[in-house]
C-alpha positions in Angstrom: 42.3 11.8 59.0 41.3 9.1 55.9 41.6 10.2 52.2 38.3 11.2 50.8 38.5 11.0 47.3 34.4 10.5 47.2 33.3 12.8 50.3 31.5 15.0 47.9 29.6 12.6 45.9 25.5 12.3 46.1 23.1 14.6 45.7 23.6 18.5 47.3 20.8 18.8 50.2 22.1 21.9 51.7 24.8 24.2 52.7 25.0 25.8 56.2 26.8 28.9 57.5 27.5 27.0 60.7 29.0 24.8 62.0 32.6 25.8 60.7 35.8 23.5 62.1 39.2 24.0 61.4 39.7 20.1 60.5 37.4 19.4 57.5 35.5 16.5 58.7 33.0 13.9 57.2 30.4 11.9 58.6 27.5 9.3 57.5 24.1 9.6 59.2 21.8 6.9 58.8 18.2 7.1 59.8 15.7 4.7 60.3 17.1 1.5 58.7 14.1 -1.0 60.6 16.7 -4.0 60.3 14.2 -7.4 60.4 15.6 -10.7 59.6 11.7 -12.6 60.4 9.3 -9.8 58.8 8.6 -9.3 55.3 6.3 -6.5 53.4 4.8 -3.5 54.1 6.0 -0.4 53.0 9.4 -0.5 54.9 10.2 -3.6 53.3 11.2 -5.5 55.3 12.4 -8.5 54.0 15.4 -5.8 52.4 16.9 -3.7 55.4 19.2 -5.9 56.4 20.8 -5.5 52.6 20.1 -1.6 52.8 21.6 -0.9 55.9 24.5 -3.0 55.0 25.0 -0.9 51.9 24.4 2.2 53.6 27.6 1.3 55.5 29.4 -0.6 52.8 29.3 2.6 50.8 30.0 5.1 53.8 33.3 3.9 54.6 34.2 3.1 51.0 34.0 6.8 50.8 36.5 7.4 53.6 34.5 8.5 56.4 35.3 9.5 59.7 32.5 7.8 61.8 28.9 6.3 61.2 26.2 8.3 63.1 22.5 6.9 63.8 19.5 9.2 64.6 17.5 5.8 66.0 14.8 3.1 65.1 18.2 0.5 64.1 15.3 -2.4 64.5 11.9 -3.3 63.7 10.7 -3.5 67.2 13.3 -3.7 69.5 13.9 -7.5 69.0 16.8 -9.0 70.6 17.5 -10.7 67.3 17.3 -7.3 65.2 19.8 -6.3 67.5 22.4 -8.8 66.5 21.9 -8.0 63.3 22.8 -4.6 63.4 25.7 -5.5 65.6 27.3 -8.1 63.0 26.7 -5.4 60.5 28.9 -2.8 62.0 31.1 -5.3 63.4 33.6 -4.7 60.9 33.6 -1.2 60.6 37.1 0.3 60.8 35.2 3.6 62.1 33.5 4.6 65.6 29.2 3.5 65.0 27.3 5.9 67.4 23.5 6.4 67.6 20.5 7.6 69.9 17.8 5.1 70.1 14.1 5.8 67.8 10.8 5.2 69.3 10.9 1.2 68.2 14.1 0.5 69.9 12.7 1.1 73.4 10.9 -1.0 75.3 6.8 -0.4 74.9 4.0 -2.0 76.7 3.0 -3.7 73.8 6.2 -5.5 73.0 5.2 -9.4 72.5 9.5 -10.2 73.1 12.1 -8.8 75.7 13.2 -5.4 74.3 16.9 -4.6 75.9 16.8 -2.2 78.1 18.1 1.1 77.6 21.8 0.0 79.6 21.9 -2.3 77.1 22.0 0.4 74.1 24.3 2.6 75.6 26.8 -0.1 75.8 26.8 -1.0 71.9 26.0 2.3 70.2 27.6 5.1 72.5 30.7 5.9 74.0 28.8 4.4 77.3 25.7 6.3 78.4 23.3 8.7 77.0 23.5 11.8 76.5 26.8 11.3 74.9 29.6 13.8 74.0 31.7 12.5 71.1 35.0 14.5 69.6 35.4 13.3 65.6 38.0 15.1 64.0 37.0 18.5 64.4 33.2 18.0 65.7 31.5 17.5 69.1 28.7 15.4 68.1 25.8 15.2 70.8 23.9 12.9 71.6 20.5 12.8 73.5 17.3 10.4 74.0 13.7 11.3 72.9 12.7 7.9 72.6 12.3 7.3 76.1 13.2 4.0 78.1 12.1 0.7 80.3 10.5 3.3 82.5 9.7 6.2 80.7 7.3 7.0 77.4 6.7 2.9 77.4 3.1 3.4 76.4 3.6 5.8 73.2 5.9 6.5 70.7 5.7 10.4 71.1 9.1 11.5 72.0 10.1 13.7 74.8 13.4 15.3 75.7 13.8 15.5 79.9 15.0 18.1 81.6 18.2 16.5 83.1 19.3 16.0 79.5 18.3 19.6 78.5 20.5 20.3 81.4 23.4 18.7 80.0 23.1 19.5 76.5 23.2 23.6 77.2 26.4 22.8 79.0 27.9 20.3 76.4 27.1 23.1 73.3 28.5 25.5 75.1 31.7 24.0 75.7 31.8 22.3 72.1 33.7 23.8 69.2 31.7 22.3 66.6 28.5 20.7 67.7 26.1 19.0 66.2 23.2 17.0 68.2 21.8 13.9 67.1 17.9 13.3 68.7 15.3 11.0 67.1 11.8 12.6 67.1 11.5 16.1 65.1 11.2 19.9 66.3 7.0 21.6 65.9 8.4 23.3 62.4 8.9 20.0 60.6 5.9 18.4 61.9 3.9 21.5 60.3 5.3 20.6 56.5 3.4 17.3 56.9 0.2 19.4 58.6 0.5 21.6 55.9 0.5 19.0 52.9 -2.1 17.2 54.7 -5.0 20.6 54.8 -4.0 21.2 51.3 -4.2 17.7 49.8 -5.0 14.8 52.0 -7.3 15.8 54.5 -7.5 11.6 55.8 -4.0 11.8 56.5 -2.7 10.8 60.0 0.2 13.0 61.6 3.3 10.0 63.2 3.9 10.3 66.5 5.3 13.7 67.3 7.8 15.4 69.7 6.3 16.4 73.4 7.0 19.4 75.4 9.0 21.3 73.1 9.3 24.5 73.7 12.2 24.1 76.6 13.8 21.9 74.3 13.7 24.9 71.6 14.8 27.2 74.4 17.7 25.4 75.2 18.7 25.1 71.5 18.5 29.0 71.2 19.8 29.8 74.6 22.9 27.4 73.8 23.6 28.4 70.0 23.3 25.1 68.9 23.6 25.4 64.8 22.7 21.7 63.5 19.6 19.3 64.9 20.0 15.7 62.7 17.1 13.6 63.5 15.0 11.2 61.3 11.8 9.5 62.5 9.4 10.6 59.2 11.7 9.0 56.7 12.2 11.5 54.3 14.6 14.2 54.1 13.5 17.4 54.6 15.3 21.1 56.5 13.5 22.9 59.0 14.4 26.2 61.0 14.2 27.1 64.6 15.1 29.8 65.6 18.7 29.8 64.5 19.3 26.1 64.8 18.4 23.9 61.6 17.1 21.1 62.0 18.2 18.1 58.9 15.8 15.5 58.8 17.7 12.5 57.4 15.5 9.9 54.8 15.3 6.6 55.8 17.3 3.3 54.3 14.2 1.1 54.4 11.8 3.1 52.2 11.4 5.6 49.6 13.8 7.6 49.2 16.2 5.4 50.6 19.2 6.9 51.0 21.9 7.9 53.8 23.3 11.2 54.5 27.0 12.2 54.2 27.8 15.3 56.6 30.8 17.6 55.9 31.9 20.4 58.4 35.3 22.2 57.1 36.2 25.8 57.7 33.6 26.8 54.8 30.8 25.6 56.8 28.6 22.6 56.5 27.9 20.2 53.6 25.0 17.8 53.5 24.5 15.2 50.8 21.9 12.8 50.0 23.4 9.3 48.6 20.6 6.7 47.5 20.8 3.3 48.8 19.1 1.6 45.9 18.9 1.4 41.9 16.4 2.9 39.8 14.6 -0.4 40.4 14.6 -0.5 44.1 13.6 3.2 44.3 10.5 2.4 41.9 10.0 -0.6 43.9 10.5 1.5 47.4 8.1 4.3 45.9 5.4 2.4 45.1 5.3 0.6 48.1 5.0 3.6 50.4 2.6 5.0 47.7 0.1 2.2 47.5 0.9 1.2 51.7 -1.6 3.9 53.3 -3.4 7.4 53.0 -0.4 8.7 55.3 2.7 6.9 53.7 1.1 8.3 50.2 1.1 11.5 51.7 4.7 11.4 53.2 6.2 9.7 50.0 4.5 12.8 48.3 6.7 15.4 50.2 10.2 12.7 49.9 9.6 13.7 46.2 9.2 17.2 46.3 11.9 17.6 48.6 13.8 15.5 46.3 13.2 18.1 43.8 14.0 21.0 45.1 17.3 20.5 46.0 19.6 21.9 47.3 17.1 22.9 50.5 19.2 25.3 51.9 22.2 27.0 50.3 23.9 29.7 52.6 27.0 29.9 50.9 28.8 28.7 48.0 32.5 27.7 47.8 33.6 29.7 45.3 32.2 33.0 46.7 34.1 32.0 49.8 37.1 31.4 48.1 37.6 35.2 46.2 36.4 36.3 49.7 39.6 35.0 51.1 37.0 33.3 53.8 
């Protein structure tokens, strides 16, 4: 395993009971980065995720990470072009990259280019098909498709999880030491912050595209003991229980709060922290864009900040109470 001098930098988002593994081990998530090299404005901004991503990854493996994770949307739209710009950006990584695709890297009906097909994703971004089983250090990271394909959920960007994969993921958790399982679209309880927010403050605001048929995916979570759900999808970081699997929803690179997610599992338990991708600049400029953008974005960037404030989200232990425990 690499030195990590600056593994517990950024800003606390939570501690978790579980996972636990026996070989402390670090991870970056990144969610969401929308790389366009052709697009410019609105309130991902994207004439600047290219540069964001970049430094999402720059940063990750200056801080000695053990392997780049995605929960999805790497591109704008699925453009082949997009594509080889995340590639050349993790080219050079001296770390394994993994994701899951997000809604808009699939192929949709609407697409006015050739999206890849799903093959075609697999091959660059996992260890070579999805769902995935991945062994870092002293995790089993899991990896599953909500997003859909060539064939399937090509006429929305709701999110579903199929059977066949619930299938495997029941079987993967319960052979896994450590798991953690990475999935784009969010479980019913996060959706509900944003429903929530929106009957108390903004009654115009729209709801994103949401996650379908969940309650076998919940059961299977339950059923399997799986302790940690990353996803992304709503751009802003936020924790969410079910059952006794929490869900971490990591913020976006693209728009406020920009920022990427460092992921520490040791025998303690789990570590999560928040490290901005931008300067106090950027993050004005990245707020007000979402602000001013729509009813909904205002709305979203509204909860970004108060999650922002209250952190940590979730603190289930602390080290030193561990420690004099002898734990």
């Amino acid at each position: 395993m690499t030195e990590r001098p600056f593994h517990r930098s950024g800003q606390l988002m939570a501690r978790l009971a579980r996972p636990t593994a026996e070989e402390e081990t670090t991870v970056a998530v990144v969610a969401d980065p929308h790389v366009s090299v052709r697009e410019e404005g609105t309130m991902k901004m994207f004439e600047r995720t290219e540069s964001a991503f970049r430094t999402a990854l720059t940063d990750a493996t200056d801080r000695g990470v053990d392997a780049v994770l995605s929960v999805g949307d790497l591109t704008k739209d699925g453009e082949p072009w997009n594509y080889d710009t995340v590639d050349d950006a993790v080219a050079d990584l001296d770390v394994p990259f993994y994701a899951v695709p997000g809604n808009h890297d699939v192929p949709k009906e609407d697409d006015e280019h050739d999206t890849p097909p799903i093959s075609a994703f697999e091959k660059r971004y996992t260890p070579g098909e999805l769902p995935f089983h991945a062994e870092i250090g002293g995790i089993d990271v899991l990896g599953i498709n909500s997003s859909g394909t060539e064939e399937r959920l090509t006429d929305t960007h709701d999110g579903v999880v199929p059977s066949d994969q619930l299938e495997w993921l029941e079987t993967a958790v319960a052979r896994a030491d450590a798991p953690i399982v990475l999935v784009h679209h969010n479980l019913p309880a996060m959706a509900d912050q944003l429903r929530d927010y929106r009957d108390a403050y903004e009654s115009e605001m729209a709801i994103p595209p949401v996650m379908r048929e969940t309650d076998a995916f919940e059961e299977t979570l339950e059923r399997s003991g799986t302790p940690l759900l990353l996803t992304g999808h709503l751009h802003f970081p936020s924790v969410a229980k079910a059952g006794d699997t929490w869900e971490v929803m990591t913020p976006t690179t693209c728009s406020f709060p920009q920022a990427y997610l460092l992921v520490t599992v040791g025998p303690l338990g789990t570590e999560i922290r928040s490290v901005p991708v931008a300067d106090r600049e950027g993050l004005s400029d990245g707020h007000h864009e979402r602000w001013s953008h729509s009813t909904t974005t205002r709305g979203l960037t509204a909860l970004g900040s108060i999650r922002l404030a209250e952190f940590p989200l979730v603190e289930e232990w602390q080290p030193s109470e561990k420690c004099r425990n002898g734990e």
